[in-house]
PLY file of the C-alpha trace (Angstrom):
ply
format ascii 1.0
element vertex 534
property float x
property float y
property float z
element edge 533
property int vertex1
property int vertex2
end_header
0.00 0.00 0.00
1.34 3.56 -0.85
1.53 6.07 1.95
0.49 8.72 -0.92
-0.82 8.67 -4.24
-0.68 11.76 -6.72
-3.55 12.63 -9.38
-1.66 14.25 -12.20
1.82 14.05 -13.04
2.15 17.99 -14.02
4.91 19.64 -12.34
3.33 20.45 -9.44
1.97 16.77 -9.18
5.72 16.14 -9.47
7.13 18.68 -6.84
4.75 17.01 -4.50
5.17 13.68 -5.38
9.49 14.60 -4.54
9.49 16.30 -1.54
7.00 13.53 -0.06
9.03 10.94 -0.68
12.02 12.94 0.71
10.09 12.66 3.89
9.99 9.41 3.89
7.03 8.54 2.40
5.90 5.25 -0.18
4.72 7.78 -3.41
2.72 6.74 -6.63
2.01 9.32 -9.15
-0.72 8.30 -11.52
-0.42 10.54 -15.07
-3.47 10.06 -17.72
-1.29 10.87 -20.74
1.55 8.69 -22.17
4.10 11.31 -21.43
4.85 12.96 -17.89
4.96 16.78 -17.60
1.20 17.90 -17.73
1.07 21.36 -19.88
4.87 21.67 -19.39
5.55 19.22 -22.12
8.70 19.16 -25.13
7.12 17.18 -28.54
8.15 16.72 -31.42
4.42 18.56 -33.45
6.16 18.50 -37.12
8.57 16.06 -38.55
12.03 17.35 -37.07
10.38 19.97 -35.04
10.20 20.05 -31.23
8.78 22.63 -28.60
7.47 23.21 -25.67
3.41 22.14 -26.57
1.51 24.33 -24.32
3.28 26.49 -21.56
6.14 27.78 -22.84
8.51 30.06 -20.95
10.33 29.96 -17.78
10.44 32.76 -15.02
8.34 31.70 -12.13
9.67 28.17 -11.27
10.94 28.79 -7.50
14.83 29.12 -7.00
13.92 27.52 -3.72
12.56 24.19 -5.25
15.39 24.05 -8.07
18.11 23.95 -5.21
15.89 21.52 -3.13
15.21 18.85 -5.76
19.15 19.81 -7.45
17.30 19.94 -10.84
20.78 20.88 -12.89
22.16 17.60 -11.74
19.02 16.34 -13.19
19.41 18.18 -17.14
17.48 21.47 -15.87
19.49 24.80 -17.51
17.61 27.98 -17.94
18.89 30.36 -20.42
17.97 34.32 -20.56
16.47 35.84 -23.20
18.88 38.54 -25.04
16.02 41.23 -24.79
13.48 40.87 -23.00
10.23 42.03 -25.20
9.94 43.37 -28.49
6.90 45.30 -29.67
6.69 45.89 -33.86
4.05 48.85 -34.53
1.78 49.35 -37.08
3.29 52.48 -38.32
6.66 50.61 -38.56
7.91 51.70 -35.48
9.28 49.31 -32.96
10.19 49.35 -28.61
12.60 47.04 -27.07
12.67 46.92 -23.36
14.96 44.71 -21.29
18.04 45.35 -22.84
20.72 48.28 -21.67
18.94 50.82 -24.45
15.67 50.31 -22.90
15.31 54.26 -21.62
16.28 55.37 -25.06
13.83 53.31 -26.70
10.94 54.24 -24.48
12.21 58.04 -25.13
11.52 57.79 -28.33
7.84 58.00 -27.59
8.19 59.68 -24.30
11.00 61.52 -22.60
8.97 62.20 -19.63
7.63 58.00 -20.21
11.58 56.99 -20.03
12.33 59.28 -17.25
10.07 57.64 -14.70
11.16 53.93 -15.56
13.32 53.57 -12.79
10.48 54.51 -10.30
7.89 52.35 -12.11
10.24 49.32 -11.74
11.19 49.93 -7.84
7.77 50.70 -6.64
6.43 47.00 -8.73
9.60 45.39 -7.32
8.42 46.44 -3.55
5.28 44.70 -4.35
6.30 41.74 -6.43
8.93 41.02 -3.60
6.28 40.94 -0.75
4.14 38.44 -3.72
7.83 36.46 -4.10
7.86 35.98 -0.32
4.45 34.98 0.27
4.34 32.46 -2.73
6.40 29.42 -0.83
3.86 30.47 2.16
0.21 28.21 3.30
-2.40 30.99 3.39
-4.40 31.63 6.62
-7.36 29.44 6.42
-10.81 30.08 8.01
-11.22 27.98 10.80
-14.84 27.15 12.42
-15.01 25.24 16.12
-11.65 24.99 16.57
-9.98 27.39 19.14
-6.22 26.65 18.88
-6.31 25.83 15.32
-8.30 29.03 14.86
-5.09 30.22 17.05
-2.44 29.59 14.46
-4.64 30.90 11.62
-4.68 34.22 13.72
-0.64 34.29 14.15
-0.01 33.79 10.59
-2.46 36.52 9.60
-0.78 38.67 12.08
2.86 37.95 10.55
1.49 38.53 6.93
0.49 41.79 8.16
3.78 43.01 9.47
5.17 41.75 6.46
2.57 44.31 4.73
3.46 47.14 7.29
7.02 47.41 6.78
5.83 48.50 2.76
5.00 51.66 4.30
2.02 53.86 3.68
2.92 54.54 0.02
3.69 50.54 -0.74
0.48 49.71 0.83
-1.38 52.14 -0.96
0.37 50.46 -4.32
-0.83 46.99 -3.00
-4.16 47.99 -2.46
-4.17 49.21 -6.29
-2.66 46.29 -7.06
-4.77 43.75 -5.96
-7.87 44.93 -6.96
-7.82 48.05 -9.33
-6.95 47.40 -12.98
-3.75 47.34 -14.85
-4.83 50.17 -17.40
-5.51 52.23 -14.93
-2.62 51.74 -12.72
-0.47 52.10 -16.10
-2.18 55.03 -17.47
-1.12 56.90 -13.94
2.52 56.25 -14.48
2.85 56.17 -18.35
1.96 59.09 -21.17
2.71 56.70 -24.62
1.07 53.78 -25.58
3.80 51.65 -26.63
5.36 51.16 -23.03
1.74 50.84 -21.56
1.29 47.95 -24.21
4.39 45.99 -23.05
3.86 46.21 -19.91
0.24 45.77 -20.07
0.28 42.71 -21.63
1.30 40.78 -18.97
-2.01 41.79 -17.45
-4.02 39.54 -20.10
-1.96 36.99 -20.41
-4.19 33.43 -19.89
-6.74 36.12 -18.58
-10.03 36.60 -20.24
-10.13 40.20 -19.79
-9.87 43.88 -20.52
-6.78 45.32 -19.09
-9.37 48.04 -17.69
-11.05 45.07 -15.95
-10.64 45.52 -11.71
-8.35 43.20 -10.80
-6.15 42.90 -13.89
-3.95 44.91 -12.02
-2.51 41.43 -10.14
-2.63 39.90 -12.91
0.08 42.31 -13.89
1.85 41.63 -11.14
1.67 37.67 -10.86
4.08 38.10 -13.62
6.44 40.04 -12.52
7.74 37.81 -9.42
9.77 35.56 -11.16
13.80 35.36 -11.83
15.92 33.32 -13.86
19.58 32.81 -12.82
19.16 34.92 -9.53
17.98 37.76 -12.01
14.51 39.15 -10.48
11.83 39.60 -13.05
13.64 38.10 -16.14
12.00 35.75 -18.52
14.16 32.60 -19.86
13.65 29.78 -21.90
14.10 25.75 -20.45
16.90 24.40 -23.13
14.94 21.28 -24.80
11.78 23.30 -23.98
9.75 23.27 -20.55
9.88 19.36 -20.79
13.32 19.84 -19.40
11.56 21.03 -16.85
9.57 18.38 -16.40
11.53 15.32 -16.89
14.11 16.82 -14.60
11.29 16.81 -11.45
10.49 12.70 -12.62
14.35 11.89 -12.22
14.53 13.92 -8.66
11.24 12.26 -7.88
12.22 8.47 -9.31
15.72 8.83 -7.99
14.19 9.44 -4.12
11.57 6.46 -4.71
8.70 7.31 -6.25
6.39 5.42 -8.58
5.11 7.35 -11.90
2.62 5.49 -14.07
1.70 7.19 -17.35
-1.46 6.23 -19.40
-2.82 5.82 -16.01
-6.55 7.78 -15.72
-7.98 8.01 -12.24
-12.01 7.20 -12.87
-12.63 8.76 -8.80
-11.47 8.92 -5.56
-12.30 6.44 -3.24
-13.93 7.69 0.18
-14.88 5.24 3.34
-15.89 6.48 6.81
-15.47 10.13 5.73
-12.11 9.76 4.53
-10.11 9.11 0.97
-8.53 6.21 1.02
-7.38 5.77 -2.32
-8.20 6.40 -6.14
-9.64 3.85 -8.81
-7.90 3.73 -12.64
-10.21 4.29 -15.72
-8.64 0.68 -15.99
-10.68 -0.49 -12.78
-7.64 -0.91 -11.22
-8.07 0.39 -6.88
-4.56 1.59 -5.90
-5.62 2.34 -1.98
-3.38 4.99 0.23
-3.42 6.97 3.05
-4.00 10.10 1.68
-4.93 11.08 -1.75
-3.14 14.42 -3.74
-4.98 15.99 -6.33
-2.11 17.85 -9.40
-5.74 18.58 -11.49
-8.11 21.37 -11.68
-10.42 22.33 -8.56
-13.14 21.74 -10.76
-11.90 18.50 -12.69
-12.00 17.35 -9.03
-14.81 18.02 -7.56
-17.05 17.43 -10.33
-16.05 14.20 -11.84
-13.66 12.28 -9.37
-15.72 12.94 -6.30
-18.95 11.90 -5.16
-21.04 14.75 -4.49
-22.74 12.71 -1.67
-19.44 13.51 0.19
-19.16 17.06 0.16
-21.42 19.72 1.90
-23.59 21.42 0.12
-21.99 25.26 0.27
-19.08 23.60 -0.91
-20.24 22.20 -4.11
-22.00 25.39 -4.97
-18.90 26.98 -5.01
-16.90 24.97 -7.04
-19.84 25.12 -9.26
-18.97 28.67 -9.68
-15.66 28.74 -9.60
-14.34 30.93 -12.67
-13.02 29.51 -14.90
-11.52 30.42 -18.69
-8.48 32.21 -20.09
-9.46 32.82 -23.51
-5.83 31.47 -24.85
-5.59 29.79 -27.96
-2.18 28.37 -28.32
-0.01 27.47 -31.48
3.17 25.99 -32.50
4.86 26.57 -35.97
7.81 25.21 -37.79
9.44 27.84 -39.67
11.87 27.72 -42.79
13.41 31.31 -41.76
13.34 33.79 -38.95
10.54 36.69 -39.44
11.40 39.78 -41.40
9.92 42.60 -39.67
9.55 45.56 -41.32
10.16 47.73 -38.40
13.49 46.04 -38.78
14.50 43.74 -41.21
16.26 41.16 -41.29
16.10 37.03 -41.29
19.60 36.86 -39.61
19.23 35.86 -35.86
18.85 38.88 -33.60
18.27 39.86 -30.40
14.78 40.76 -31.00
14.17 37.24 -32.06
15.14 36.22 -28.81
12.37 38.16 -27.23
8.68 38.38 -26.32
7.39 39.44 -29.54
4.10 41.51 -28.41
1.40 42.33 -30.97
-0.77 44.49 -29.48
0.16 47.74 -29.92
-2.02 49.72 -27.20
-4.35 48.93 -24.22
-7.12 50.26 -26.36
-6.03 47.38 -28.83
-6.12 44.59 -26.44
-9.75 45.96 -24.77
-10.88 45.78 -28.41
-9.79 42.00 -29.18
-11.91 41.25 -25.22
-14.94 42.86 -26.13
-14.65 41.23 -29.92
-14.22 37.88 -28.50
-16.95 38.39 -26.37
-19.80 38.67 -28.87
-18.37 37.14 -31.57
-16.19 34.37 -30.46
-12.74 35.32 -31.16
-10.79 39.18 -31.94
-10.50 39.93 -35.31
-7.47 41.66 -34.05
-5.92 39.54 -31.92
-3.55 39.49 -28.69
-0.18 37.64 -29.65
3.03 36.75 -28.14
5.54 34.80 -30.14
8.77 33.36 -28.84
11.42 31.99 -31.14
12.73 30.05 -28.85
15.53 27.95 -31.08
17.51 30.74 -31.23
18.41 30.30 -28.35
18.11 26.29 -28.58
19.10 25.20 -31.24
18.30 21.43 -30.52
14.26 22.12 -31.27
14.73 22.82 -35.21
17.19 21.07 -38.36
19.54 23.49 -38.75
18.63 27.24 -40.05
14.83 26.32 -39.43
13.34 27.50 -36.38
9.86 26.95 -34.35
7.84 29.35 -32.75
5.44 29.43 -30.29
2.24 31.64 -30.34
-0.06 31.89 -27.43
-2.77 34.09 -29.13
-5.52 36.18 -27.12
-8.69 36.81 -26.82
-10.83 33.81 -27.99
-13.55 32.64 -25.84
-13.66 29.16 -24.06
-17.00 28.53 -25.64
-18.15 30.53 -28.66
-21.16 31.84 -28.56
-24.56 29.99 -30.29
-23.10 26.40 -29.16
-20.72 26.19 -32.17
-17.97 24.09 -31.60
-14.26 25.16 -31.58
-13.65 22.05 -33.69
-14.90 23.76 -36.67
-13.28 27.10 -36.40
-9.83 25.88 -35.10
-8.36 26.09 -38.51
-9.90 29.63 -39.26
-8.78 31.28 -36.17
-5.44 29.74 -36.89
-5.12 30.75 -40.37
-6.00 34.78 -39.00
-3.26 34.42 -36.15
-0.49 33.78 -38.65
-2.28 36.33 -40.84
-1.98 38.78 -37.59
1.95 37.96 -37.44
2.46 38.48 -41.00
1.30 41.82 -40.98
4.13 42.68 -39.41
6.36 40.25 -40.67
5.61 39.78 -44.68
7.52 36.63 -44.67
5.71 34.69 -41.59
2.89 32.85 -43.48
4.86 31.87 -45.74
7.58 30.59 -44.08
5.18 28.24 -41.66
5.96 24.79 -43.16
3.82 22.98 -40.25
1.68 24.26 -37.60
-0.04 22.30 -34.24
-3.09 23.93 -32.73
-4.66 23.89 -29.58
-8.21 26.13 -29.01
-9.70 26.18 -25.63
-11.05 22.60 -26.35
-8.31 21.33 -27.45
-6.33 22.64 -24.39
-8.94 20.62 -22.13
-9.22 17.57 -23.94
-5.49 16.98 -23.87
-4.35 18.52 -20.95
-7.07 18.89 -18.69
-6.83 22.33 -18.69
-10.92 22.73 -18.14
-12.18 25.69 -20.17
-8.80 25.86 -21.80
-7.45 27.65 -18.34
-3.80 27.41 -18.27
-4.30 29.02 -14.46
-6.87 26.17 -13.40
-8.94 29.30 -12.53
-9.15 32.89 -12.67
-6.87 34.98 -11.03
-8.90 37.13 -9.64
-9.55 38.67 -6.08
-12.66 36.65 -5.09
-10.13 33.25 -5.97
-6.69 34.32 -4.45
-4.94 33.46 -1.55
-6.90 32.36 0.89
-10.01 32.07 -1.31
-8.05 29.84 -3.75
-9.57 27.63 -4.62
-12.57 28.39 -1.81
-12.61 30.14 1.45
-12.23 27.86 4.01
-9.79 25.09 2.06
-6.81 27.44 0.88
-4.55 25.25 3.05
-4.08 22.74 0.58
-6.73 20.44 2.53
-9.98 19.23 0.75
-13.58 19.15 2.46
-12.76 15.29 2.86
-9.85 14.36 5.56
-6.99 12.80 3.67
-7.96 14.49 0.60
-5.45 17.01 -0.56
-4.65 19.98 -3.87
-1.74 20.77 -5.15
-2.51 22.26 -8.86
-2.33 25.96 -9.44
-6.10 26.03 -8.44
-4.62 26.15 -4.93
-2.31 29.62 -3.64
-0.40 30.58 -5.39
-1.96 30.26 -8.57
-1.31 29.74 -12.12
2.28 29.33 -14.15
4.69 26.97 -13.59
5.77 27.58 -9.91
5.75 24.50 -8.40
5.01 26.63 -5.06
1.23 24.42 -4.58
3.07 20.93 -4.83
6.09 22.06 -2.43
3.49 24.38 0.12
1.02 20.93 0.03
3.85 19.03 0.45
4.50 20.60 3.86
1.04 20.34 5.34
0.71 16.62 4.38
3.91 15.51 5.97
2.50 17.59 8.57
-0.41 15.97 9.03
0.98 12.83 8.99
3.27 12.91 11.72
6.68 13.73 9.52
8.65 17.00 8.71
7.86 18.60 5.48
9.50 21.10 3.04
10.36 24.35 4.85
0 1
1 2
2 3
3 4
4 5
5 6
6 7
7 8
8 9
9 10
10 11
11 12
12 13
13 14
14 15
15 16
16 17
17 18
18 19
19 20
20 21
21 22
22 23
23 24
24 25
25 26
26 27
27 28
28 29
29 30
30 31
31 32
32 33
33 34
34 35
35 36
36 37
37 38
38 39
39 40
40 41
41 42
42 43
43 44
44 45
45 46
46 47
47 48
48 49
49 50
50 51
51 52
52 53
53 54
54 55
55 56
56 57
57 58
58 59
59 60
60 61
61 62
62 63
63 64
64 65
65 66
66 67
67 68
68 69
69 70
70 71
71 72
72 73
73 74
74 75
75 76
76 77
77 78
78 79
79 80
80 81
81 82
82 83
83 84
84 85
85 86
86 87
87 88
88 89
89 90
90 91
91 92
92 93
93 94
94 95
95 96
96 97
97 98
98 99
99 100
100 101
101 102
102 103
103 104
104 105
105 106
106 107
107 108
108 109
109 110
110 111
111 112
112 113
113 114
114 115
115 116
116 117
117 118
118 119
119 120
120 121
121 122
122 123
123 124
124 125
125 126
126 127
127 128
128 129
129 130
130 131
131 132
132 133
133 134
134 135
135 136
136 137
137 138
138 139
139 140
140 141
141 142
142 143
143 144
144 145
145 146
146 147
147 148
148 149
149 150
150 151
151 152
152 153
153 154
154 155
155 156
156 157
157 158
158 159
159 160
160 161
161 162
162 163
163 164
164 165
165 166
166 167
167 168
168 169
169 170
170 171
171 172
172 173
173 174
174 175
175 176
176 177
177 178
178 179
179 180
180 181
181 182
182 183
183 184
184 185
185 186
186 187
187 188
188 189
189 190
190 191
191 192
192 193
193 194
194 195
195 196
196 197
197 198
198 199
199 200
200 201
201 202
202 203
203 204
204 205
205 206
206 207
207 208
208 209
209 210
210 211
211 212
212 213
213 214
214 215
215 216
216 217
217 218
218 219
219 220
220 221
221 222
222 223
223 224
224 225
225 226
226 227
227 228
228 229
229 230
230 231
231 232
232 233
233 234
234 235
235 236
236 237
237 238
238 239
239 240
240 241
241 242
242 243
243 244
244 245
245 246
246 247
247 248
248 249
249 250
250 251
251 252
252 253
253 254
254 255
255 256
256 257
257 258
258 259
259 260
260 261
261 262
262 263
263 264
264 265
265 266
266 267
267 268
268 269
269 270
270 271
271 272
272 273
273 274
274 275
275 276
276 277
277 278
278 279
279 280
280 281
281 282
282 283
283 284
284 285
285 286
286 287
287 288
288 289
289 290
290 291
291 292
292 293
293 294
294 295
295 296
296 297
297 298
298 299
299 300
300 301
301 302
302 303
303 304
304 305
305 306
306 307
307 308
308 309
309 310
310 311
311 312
312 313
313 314
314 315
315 316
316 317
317 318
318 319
319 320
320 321
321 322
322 323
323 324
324 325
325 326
326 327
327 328
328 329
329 330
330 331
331 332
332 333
333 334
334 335
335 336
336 337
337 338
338 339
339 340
340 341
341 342
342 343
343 344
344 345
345 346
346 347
347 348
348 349
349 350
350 351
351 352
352 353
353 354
354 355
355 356
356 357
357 358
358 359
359 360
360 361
361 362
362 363
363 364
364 365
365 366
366 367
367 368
368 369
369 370
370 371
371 372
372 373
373 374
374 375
375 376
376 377
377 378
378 379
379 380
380 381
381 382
382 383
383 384
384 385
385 386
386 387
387 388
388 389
389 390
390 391
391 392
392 393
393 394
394 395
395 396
396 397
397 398
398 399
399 400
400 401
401 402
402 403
403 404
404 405
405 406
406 407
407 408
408 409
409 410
410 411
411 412
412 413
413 414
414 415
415 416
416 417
417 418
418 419
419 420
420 421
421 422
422 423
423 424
424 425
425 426
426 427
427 428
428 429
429 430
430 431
431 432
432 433
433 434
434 435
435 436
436 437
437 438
438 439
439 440
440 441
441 442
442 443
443 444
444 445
445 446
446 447
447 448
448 449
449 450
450 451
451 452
452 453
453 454
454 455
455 456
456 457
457 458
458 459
459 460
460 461
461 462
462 463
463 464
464 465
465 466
466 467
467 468
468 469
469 470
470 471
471 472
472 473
473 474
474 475
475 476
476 477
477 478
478 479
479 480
480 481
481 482
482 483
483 484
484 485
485 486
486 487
487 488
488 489
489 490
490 491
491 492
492 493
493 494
494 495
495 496
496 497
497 498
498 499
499 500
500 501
501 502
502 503
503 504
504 505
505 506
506 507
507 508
508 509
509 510
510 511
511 512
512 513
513 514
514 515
515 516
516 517
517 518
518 519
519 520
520 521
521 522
522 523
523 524
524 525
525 526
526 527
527 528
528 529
529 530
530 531
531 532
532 533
């Protein structure tokens, strides 16, 4: 009998799976797909052609867990981009930020724009530190009818709050805006040009179904500006051999301290007697019983089709229901037989620009356009992208002087509107993404020798990503901290004892962290009489 069994071998799935079985504990991780990694998956999608299938860029993986786990003795190395975004304009202009011209290109648009960088940058970093520090961190959980758990909760509220007092009046006022105004607000206060408020903006709409005016996009914002790579604090890399590298390095750390990982391995439910899980059952048939039961999938893939309803309360249920769910992402891949040609700035010859975020969206106004488009008729006609080229910087993903990029394309809705099915506009929407690049780039479409799609279906049929989420829920302020997934459980801890989360539906949130699987790692050593992850 296994002391633990994992739903989900995703990287959080993974992270969990490892630091249990540090502890000392007998581990099974049960995957439904044929290869291990969840979204953060390297394939090969055209004939000599690899990438990273569905999440695609490194910044938020915790330092913390890459020392723990020693993932670069296990093939993890995490490369920086040589600029860090790269925005081509309509009017064939261009902005490059993250590189040591980044004030003179922003002061192109807007001397007074360039001349407040600095302060824009230390005030977020304030705030994305405080975010940084709380990430590794169990949320204080409501607690009913029990005094001295009710105790603890207390303490750890009180310490969260010193931690928020030392900001200052000024950094909690910023906190405050953060958390629940909206990033085109907050960006239109510090910002004059629309170029610099579209890079920076963007990050607020990323895998959120949203206008950037929206309250709350604001965090959004922010959740992406907490990462590092290399020690580097809020720098954007790329995985070399893709964010399977990522992946397969957590399965060796995991393997090599015991644990059991079965792929093509469905879980049909979880097993519950007297109150408690004690176990799951395959799609097989197969019962694999345990002493606690870890769920790496979706709040709502949970609750709503591996649980009996019969053992939840009722208030519970009606808020998973509701849970919100949906990031209006529809996510490519394309093999290319040349580099883009911008004609902002030409040339096919690798650049540093081609190492960047490649932003099309040129203003807020833009991406509030392609939200309200997408929600009446289904998808923007003018759509969100970001492309990385990420074999120039690998060049093990692509035969020599071809490269692939990845697109993950915004807004699209999870279900279009009238019941049609995605399945029949998939190829439409795809052909008007690469028509969207190739408007700035004349040579895109056709240089595009294969392509792989994924719609919102797609990215729930084959990933489990429900809606197409890549967050397994909004991030939003009704479902953070300790309402993620729902107020009352944001301690990793499910309604039913010995039932446990550990996806990014659980604090603190969505990108791949792995801060759920090491935090639930801690409280279910805890619980079971052993020492956890710090």
């Amino acid at each position: 009998m296994h002391d633990v069994v994992v739903i989900g071998g995703g990287h959080n799935g993974l992270v969990c799976a490892a630091y249990l079985a540090g502890s000392g504990f007998k581990v099974c991780v049960l995957e439904t797909r044929g290869t291990i990694g969840g979204a953060a998956v390297t394939e090969e999608f055209h004939p000599g052609f690899r990438n990273s299938v569905a999440a695609y860029t490194v910044s938020l993986l915790q330092p913390k867990i890459i020392r723990d786990l020693d993932l670069p003795r296990h093939g993890l190395r995490i490369v920086e981009r040589r600029l860090q975004n790269f925005l081509p304009l309509p009017d064939g202009g261009s902005l490059a930020v993250g590189g040591a011209s980044t004030r003179d290109e922003v002061a192109k648009f807007s001397a007074k724009d360039a001349g407040r960088l600095e302060a824009y940058s230390a005030r977020l970093a304030v705030i994305a530190g405080l975010l940084r520090e709380l990430a590794l961190k169990t949320p204080p959980n409501i607690v009913h009818g029990r005094r001295l758990a009710a105790l603890g909760q207390a303490l750890e509220a009180a310490r969260i709050a010193q931690k928020v007092g030392r900001l200052g009046l000024s950094g909690e006022r910023d906190l405050l805006e953060l958390f629940t105004g909206s990033a085109g607000d907050f960006l239109d206060r510090w910002f004059e040009s629309d170029p610099i408020k579209a890079v920076f903006g963007f990050d607020a709409v990323v895998g959120h179904y949203a206008s950037p005016y929206a309250p709350g996009s604001a965090y959004v914002l922010l959740h992406h500006a907490f990462g590092e790579v290399n020690g580097r604090s809020g720098q954007w890399g790329h995985a070399i051999g893709g964010m399977g590298s990522i992946t397969q390095a957590m399965a060796r750390a995991a393997t090599t301290r015991g644990v059991e990982i079965r792929t093509e391995c469905p879980v049909s439910h979880v097993v519950v007697e007297k109150g408690r899980a004690s176990g799951v059952v395959t799609e097989a048939g197969q019962e694999i019983p345990a002493r606690a039961v870890v769920s790496a999938v979706n709040p709502k893939l949970l609750f709503t089709r591996m649980v009996d309803p019969a053992h939840l309360p009722a208030d519970f249920q009606e808020r998973i229901g509701a849970y919100r769910m949906g990031s209006g992402t529809f996510r490519m891949n394309v093999a290319l037989s040349e580099l883009p040609d911008f004609s902002c700035l030409p040339g096919r010859s690798p650049a540093d620009h081609h190492t960047a975020g490649i932003i099309i969206a040129p203003s807020l106004a833009y991406m509030e356009r392609a939200w309200c488009d997408a929600r009446t008729r289904g998808w923007a006609r003018e759509p969100v992208i970001e492309m990385l080229i990420p074999s120039t910087l690998d060049d093990s993903l692509a035969p020599p002087g071809a490269h692939v990029a990845s697109l993950f394309c915004q807004h699209v809705a999870p279900d279009l509107p009238g019941g049609a099915s995605w399945d029949d506009h998939r190829e439409e929407v795809a052909d008007l993404m690469i028509a969207t690049v190739d408007a700035y780039a004349p040579n895109f479409r056709r240089s595009v020798v294969g392509r792989q799609i994924l719609s919102p279906l797609d990215l729930e049929r084959t990933f489990g990503l429900t809606s197409g989420d890549i967050f397994h829920g909004a991030l939003d302020a009704g479902q953070l901290f300790s309402a993620r997934p729902v107020l009352g459980h944001a301690d990793y801890r499910a309604p039913i004892p010995g039932l446990y989360m550990c996806s990014a539906g659980t604090h603190p949130g969505g990108g791949v962290t792995g801060a759920p699987g090491h935090n639930a790692a801690r409280e279910i050593a805890r619980d079971m009489g052993r020492r956890g992850p710090k």
